[in-house]
C-alpha positions as MATLAB code, in Angstrom:
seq = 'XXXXXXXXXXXXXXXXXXXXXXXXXXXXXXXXXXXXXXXXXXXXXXXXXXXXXXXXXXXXXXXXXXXXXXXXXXXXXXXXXXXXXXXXXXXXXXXXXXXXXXXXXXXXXXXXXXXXXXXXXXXXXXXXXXXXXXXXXXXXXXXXXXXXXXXXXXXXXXXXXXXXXXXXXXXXXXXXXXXXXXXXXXXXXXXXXXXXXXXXXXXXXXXXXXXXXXXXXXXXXXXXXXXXXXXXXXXXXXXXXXXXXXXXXXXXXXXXXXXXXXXXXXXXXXXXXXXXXXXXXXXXXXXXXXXXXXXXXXXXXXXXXXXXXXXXXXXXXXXXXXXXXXXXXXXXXXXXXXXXXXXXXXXXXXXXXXXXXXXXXXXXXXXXXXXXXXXXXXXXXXXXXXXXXXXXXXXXXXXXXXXXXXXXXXXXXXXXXXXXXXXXXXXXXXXXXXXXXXXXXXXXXXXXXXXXXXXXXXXXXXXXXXXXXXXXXXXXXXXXXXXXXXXXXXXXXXXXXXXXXXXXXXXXXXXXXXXXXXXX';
ca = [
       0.000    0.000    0.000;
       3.017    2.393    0.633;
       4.566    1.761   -2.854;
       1.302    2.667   -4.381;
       0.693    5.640   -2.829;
       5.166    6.558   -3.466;
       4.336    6.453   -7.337;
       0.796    8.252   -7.302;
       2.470   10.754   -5.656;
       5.470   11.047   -8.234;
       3.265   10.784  -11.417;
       1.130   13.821   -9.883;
       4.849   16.118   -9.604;
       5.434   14.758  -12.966;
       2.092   15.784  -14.110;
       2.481   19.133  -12.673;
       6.480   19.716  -14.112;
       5.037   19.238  -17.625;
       1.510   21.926  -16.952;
       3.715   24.168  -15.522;
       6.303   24.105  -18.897;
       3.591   24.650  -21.695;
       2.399   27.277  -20.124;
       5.978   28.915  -21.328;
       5.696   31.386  -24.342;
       6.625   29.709  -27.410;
       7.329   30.789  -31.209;
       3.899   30.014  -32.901;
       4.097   28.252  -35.953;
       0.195   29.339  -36.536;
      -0.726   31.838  -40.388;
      -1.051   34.511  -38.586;
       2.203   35.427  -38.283;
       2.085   35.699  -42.313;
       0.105   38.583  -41.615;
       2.968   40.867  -40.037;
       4.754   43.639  -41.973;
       7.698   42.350  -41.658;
       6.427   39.084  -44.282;
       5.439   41.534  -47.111;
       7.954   41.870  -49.788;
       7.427   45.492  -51.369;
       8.908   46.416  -54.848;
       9.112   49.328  -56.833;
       8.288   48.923  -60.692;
       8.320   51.768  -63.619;
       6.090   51.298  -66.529;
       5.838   53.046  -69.888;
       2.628   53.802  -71.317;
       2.018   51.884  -74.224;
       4.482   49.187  -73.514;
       3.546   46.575  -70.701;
       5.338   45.189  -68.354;
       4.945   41.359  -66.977;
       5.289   40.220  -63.581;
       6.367   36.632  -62.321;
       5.197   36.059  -58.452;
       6.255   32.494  -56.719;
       3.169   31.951  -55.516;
      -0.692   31.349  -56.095;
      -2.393   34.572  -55.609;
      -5.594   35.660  -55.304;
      -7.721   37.367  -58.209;
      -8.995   40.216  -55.809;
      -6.313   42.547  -56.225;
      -6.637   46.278  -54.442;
      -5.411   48.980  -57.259;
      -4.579   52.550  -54.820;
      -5.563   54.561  -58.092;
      -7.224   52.744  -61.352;
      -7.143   55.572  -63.677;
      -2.995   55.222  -63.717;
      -3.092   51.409  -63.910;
      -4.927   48.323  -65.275;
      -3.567   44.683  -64.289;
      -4.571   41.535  -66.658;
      -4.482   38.593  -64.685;
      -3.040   35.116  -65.749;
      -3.085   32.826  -62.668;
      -2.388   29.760  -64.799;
       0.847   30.840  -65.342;
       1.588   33.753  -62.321;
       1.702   36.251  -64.184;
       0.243   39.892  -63.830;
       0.371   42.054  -66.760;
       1.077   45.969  -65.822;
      -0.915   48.337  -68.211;
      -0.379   52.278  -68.004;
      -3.163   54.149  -68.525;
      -2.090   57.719  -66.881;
       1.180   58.836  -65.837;
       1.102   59.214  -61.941;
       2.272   57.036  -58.693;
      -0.088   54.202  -57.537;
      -0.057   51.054  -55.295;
      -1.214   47.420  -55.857;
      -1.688   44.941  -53.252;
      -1.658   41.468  -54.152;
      -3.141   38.462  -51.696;
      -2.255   34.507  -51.789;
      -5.332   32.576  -51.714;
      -5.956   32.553  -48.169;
      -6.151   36.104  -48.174;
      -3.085   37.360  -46.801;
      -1.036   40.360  -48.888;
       2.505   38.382  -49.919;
       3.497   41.287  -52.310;
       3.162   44.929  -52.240;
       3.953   47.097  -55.765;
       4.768   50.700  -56.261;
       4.226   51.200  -59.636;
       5.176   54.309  -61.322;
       3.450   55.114  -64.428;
       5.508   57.367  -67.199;
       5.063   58.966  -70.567;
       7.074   58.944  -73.443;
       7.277   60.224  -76.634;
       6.545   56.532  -78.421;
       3.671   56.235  -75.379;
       1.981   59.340  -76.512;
       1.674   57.997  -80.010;
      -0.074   55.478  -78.982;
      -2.641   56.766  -76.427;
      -3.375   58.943  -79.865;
      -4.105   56.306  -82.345;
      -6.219   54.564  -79.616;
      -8.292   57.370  -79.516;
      -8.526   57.725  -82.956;
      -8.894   54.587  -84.554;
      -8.760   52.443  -81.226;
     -12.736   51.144  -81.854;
     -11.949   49.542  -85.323;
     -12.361   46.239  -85.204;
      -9.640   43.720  -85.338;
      -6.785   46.273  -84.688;
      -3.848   46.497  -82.246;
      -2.325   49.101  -81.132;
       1.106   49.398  -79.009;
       4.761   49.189  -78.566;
       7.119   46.250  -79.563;
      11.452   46.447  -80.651;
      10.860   49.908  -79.304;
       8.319   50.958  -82.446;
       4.747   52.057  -82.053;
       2.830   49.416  -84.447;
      -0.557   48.902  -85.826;
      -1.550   45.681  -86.473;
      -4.711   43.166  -87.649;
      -6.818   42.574  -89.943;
      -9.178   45.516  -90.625;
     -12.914   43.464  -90.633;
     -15.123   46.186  -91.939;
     -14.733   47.807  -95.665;
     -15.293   51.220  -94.710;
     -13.048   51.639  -91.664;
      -9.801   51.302  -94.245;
     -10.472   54.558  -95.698;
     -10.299   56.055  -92.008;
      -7.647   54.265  -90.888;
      -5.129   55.187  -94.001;
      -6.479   58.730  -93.092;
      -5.070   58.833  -89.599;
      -1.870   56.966  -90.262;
      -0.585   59.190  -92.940;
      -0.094   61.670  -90.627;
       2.136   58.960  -88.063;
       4.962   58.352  -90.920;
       7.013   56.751  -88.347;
       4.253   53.849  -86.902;
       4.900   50.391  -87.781;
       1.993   49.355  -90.213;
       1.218   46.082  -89.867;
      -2.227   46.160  -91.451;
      -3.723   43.203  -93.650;
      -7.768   42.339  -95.191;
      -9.345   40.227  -93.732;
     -10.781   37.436  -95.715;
     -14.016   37.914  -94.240;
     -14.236   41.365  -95.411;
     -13.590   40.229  -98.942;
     -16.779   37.767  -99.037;
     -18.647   40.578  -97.609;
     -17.430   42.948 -100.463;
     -18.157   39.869 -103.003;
     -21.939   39.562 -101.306;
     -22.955   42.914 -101.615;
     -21.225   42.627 -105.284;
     -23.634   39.770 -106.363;
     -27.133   41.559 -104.521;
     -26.419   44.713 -106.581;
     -26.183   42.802 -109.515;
     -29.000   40.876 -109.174;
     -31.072   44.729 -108.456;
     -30.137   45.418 -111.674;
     -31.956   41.926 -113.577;
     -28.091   40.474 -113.405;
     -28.933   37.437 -111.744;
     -26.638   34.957 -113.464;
     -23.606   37.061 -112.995;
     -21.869   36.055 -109.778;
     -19.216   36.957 -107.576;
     -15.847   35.108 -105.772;
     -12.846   35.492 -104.558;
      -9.643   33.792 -105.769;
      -6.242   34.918 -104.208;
      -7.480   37.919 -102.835;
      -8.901   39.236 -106.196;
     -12.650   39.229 -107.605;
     -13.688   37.100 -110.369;
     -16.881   37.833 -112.246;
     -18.263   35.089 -113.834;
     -21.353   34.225 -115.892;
     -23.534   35.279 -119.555;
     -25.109   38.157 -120.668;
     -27.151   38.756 -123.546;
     -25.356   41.588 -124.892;
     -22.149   43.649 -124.339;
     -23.607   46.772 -122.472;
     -24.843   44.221 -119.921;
     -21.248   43.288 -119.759;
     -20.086   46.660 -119.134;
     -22.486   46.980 -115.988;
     -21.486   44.598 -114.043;
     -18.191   45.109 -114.171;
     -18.548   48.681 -113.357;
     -20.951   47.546 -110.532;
     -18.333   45.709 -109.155;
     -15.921   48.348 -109.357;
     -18.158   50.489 -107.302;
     -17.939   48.437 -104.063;
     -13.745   48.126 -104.634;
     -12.597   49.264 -101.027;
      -9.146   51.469 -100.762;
      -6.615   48.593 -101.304;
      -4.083   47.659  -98.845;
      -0.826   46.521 -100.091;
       1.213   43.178  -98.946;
       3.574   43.510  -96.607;
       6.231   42.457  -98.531;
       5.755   45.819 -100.256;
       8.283   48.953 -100.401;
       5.776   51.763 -101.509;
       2.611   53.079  -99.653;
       0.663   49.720  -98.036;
      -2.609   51.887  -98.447;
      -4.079   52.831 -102.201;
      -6.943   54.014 -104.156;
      -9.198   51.067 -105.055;
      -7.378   48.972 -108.107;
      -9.188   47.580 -111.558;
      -6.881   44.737 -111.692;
      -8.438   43.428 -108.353;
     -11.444   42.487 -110.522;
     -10.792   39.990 -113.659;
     -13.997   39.549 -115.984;
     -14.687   36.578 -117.332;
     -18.017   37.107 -118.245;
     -19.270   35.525 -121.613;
     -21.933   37.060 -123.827;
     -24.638   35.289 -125.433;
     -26.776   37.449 -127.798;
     -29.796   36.365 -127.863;
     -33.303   38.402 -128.044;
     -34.318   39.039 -124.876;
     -38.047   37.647 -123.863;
     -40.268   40.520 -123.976;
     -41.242   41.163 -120.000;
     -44.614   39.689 -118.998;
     -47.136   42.859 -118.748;
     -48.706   43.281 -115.519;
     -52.421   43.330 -114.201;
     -54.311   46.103 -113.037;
     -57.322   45.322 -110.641;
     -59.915   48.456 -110.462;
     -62.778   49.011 -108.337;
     -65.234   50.920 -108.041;
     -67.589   52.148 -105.676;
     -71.186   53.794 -106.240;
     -72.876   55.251 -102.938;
     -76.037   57.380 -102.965;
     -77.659   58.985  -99.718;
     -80.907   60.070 -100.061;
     -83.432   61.688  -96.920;
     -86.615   63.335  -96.950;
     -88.592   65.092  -94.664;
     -92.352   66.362  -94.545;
     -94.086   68.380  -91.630;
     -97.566   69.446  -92.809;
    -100.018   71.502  -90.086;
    -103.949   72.376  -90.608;
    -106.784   73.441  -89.106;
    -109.950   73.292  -90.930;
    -114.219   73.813  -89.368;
    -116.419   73.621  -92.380;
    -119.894   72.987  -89.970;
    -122.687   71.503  -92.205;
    -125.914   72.039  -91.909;
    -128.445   69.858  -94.328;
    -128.911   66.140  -95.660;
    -132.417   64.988  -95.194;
    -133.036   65.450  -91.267;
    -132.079   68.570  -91.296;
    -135.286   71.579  -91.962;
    -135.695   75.257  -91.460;
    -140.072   76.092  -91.267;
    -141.753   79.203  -90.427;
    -145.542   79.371  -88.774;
    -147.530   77.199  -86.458;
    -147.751   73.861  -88.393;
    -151.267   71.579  -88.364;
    -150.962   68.011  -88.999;
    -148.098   69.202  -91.473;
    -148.985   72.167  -93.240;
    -148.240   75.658  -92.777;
    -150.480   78.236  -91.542;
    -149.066   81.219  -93.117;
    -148.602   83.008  -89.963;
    -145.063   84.119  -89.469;
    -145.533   85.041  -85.188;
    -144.944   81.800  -84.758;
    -142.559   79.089  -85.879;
    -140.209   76.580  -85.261;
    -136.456   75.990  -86.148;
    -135.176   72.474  -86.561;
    -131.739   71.058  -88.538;
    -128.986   69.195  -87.894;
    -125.500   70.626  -87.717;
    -122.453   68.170  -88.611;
    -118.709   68.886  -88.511;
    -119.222   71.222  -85.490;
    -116.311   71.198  -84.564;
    -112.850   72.365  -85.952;
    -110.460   69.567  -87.262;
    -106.652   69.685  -86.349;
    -104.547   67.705  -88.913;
    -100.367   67.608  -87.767;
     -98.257   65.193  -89.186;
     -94.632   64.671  -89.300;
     -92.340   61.930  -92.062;
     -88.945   61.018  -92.749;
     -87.043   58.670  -94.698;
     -83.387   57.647  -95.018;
     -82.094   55.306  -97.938;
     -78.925   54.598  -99.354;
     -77.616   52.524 -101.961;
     -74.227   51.255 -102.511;
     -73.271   49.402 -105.777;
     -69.640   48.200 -106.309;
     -67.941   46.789 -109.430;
     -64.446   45.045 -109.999;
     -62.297   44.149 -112.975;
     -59.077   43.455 -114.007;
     -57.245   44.280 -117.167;
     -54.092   44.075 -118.394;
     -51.871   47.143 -118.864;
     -51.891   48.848 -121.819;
     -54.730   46.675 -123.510;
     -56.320   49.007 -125.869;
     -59.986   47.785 -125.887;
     -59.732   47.817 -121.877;
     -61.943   46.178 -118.885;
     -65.675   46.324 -119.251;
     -67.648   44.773 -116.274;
     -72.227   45.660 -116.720;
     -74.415   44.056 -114.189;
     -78.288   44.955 -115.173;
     -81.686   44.106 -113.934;
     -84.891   44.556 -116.228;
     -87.912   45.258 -114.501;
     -91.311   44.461 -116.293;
     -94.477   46.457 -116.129;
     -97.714   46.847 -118.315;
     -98.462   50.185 -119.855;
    -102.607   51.182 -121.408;
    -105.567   49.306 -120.119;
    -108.035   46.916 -121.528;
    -107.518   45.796 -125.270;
    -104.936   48.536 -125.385;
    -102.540   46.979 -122.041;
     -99.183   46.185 -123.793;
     -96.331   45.060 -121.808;
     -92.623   46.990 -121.182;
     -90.015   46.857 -118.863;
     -86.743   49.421 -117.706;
     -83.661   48.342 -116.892;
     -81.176   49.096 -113.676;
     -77.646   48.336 -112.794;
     -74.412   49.453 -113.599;
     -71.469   49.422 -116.352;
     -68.051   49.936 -116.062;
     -65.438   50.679 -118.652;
     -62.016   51.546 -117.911;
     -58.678   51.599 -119.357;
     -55.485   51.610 -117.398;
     -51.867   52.299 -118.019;
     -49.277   51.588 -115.755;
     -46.766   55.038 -115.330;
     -43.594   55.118 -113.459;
     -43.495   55.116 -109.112;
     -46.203   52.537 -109.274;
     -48.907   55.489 -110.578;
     -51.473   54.665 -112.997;
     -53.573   56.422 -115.683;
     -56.992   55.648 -115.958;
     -59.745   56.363 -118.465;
     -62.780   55.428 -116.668;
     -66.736   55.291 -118.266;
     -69.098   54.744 -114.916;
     -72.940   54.750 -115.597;
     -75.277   53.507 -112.093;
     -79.224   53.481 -112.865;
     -81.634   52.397 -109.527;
     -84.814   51.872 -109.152;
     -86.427   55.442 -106.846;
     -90.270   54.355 -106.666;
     -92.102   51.613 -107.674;
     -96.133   50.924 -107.781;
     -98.524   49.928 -110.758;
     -97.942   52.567 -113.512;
     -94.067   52.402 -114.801;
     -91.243   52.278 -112.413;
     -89.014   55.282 -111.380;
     -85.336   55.199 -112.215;
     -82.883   57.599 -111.817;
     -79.340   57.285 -113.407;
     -75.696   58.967 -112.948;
     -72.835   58.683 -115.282;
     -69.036   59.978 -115.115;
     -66.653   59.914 -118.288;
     -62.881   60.653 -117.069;
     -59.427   60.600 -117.456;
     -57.083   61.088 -114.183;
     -53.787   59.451 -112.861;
     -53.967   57.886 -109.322;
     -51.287   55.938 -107.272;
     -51.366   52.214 -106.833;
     -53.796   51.165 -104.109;
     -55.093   54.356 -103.503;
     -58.522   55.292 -103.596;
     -60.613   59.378 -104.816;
     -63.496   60.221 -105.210;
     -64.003   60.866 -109.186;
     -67.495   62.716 -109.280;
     -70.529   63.185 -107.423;
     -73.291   65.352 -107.363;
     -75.700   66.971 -104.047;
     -78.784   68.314 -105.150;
     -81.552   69.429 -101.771;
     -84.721   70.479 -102.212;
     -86.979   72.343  -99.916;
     -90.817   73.924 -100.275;
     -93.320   75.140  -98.124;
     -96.943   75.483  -98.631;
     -99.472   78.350  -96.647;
    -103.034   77.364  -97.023;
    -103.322   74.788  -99.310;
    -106.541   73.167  -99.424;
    -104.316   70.299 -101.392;
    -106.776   67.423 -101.861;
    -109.393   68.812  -99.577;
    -113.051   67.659 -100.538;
    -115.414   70.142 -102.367;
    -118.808   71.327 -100.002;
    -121.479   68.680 -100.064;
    -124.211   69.316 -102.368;
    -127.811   68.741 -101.471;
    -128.900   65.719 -102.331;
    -131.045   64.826 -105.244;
    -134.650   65.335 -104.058;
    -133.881   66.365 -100.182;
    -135.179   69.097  -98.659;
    -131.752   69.819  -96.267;
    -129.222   72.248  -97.887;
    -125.316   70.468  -98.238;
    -123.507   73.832  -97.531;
    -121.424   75.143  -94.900;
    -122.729   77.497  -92.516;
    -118.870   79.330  -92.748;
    -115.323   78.032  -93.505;
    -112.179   78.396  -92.009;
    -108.837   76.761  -93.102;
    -105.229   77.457  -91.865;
    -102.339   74.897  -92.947;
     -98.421   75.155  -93.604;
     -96.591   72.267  -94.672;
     -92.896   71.996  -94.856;
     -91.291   69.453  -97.026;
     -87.360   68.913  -98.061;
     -85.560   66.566 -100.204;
     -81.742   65.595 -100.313;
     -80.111   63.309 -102.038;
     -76.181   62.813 -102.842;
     -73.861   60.399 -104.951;
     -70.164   59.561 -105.849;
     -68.483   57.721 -107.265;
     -65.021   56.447 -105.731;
     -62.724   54.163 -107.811;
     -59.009   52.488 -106.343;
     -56.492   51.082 -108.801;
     -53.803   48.246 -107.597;
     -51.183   46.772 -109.906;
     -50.888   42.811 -109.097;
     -48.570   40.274 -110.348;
     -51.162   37.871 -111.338;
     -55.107   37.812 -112.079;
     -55.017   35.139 -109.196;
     -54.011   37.696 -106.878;
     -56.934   38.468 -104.132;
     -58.669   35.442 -105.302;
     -58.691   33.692 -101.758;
     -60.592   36.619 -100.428;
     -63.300   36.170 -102.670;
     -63.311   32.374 -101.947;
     -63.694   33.217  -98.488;
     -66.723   35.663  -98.801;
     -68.479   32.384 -100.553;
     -67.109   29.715  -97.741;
     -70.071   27.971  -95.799;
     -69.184   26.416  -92.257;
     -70.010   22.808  -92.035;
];
């Protein structure tokens, strides 16, 4: 039981020795002493404007880079390889911090940013021809170049303009192929505007080739002059001595066109579809007023007797009498009435005609109405006709306007009843030039009509008359009539007519088919 308790007590001291020695204040070995000053390498680097300088670093660095002043200094990043590309922008003094990827700053640069004669030159041509695409612009072997393939046709023009005035730039300048088969594109869609459409266009070693037939040699002529027309200023090879940029070349484009004479197919004439449209407004209006008492005295109730009467017959004596009749119409008679009426008719014709066709378009559409005119053994029968003809003749002028000689005759029926019916019938004869698809108004007349009446008995009946054998008188005992009608008429046509040139009489056609489509 001693011994136990002997080593307890020493492994308890021992215990105690080795507390008491880590609590002694070591070196740590922990990241954060990365983080002190004194683990921060700091270097000072110069860069030109215009040339750029590359940095190697040792380690893998972080992306998130802290620039003291961007507008003197813009880093391209290659982590792949750790490298950091210096650009100048400005001259001026600015810092740049640059992290490992756990976050800690490892390098620290002063970069001074400086301007030079060759540096100048090129913040210059960036401005000026800096957005053309497929250029470079900078410093290498200690010359300011210009280099790449110029993409668009027009931008050689204004970069040949700038450089002649920098004699001393390095022009490294070429075409670019795609900019050729652009050029050759916009060749062949010209030619084809111009009814050229088996003349084409492509590019062998950098020069144009026309190739293709034409009927005759003036056709030949065009197209190569076309072509010439869309030549861009031509830029030289390098291998060159003179001037790399020139005025556009002929011998870029060889012809090898072939001509065929042959009489040209005469060009298929084109359509003309007219129509025309007939409206006709017509209102009325009547307000008549009267006031008519006509009393009556008479027929065969009524009598007028003097003296005392005896079983019927008359004394003689006129002291006494009587006084009997009947009065009708007593009283006055108010007549107010009041009409209107609205019509309107709308006819519409169509035809189509080919330009130029001397005996023209003619389109009639008639309906005969019968009616009998006498009576008895003398009754015969007749009949008028309504409807409408259209005669036109179009010819097809330049900007898609068209002359027209138009004949338009309308007849309609007005009133009908048992004697004959009433037609009325309008007409225009003209000559006028209208645009494709447009429509006027070629004539129309407006004719109103208004006329009171004060007092007009009209078809008022005549007094009554006694009758045959009565003894009552058939006249009024006074008369008194007041009227006033008011009655006006208007009525309106024209005539509006729209020309379109189509391709083909079949042109429109599935409208109409659609107007005569029944559902199922």
């Amino acid at each position: 039981m001693a011994v136990k308790l002997f080593i307890t007590s020493v492994l308890f001291l021992g215990f105690s020795l080795a507390w008491g020695q880590s609590s002694t204040p070591v070196t740590p070995a922990d990241p954060a002493a990365a983080t002190s000053p004194s683990n921060v390498t700091e270097k000072e680097l110069e860069v030109a404007m215009g040339i750029d300088a590359i940095e190697k670093v040792d380690f893998d660095y972080s992306t998130k880079m802290t620039i003291g002043n961007e507008q003197f200094l813009k880093l391209v990043l290659v982590p792949q390889k750790r490298e950091i590309i210096f650009k100048g922008l400005k001259p001026g003094r600015t810092t740049v911090l640059i992290r490992d990827t756990l976050g800690d700053i490892r390098l620290k640069y002063t970069v001074v940013v400086t301007a030079t004669g060759k540096s100048n030159t090129v913040s210059e041509l960036r401005e000026l021809i800096g957005d053309v695409e497929g250029l470079e612009i900078g410093i290498k072997g200690g010359k300011v170049f210009v280099g790449g393939e110029i993409v668009v046709p027009d931008d050689i023009g204004r970069v040949s303009q700038v450089l002649a005035n920098y004699p001393d730039v390095l022009t490294l300048i070429e075409l670019s192929p795609q900019t050729q088969r652009v050029i050759a594109r916009k060749m062949s869609d010209e030619l084809a505007k111009n009814n050229l459409k088996d003349v084409t266009v492509r590019i062998v070693n950098k020069v144009y080739w026309l190739e293709g037939v034409v009927s005759n040699e003036n056709k030949k002529k065009l197209a190569v002059t076309i072509a010439k027309a869309y030549l861009p200023p031509k830029i030289r090879n390098l291998s060159a001595n003179s001037q790399r940029f020139e005025t556009p070349v002929t011998e870029d484009i060889i012809d090898f066109i072939a001509v065929n004479e042959k009489k040209e197919p005469q060009p298929t004439p084109k359509m003309v579809k007219i129509t025309s449209q007939f409206v006709e407004l017509s209102k009325s209006y009547n307000k008549v007023f009267a006031f008519k008492w006509a009393p009556l005295m008479g027929e065969d109730s009524s009598q007028i007797q003097f003296g005392q009467t005896e079983s019927g017959n008359l004394t003689g004596r006129a002291s006494e009498g009587t006084l009997s009749a009947t009065i009708t119409n007593l009283f006055p008679k108010l007549n107010a009435a009041k009409s209107a009426g609205y019509a309107r008719t709308i006819q519409s014709g169509m035809v189509i005609v080919r330009d130029g066709f001397e005996q023209g378009g003619k389109i009639s559409k008639k309906t005969t109405i019968p009616y009998a005119l006498g009576t008895g053994e003398f009754q015969k029968a007749s009949s008028a006709e309504v409807g409408l003809d259209l005669e036109v003749k179009p010819k097809i002028l330049e900007q898609e306007k068209i002359e027209l000689g138009i004949v338009l005759s309308v007849s309609i029926q007005v009133a009908s009843g048992s004697a004959a019916p009433v037609t009325t019938s309008n007409s225009v004869n003209t000559n006028l030039i209208l645009k494709s698809k447009e429509s006027a108004a070629i004539g129309g007349i407006v004719q109103n009509t208004s006329a009171t009446d004060y007092d007009n008995t009209g078809n008022d009946p005549a007094p009554q008359q006694p009758a045959s054998g009565g003894s009552g008188g058939g006249s009024p005992l006074f008369r008194l009539y007041r009227s006033k009608s008011y009655s006006t008429n208007k009525s309106q046509y024209v005539i509006f007519v729209t020309p379109e040139v189509v391709e083909s009489a079949s042109a429109g056609s599935e409208e109409i088919r659609k107007k005569f489509r029944r559902r199922e």
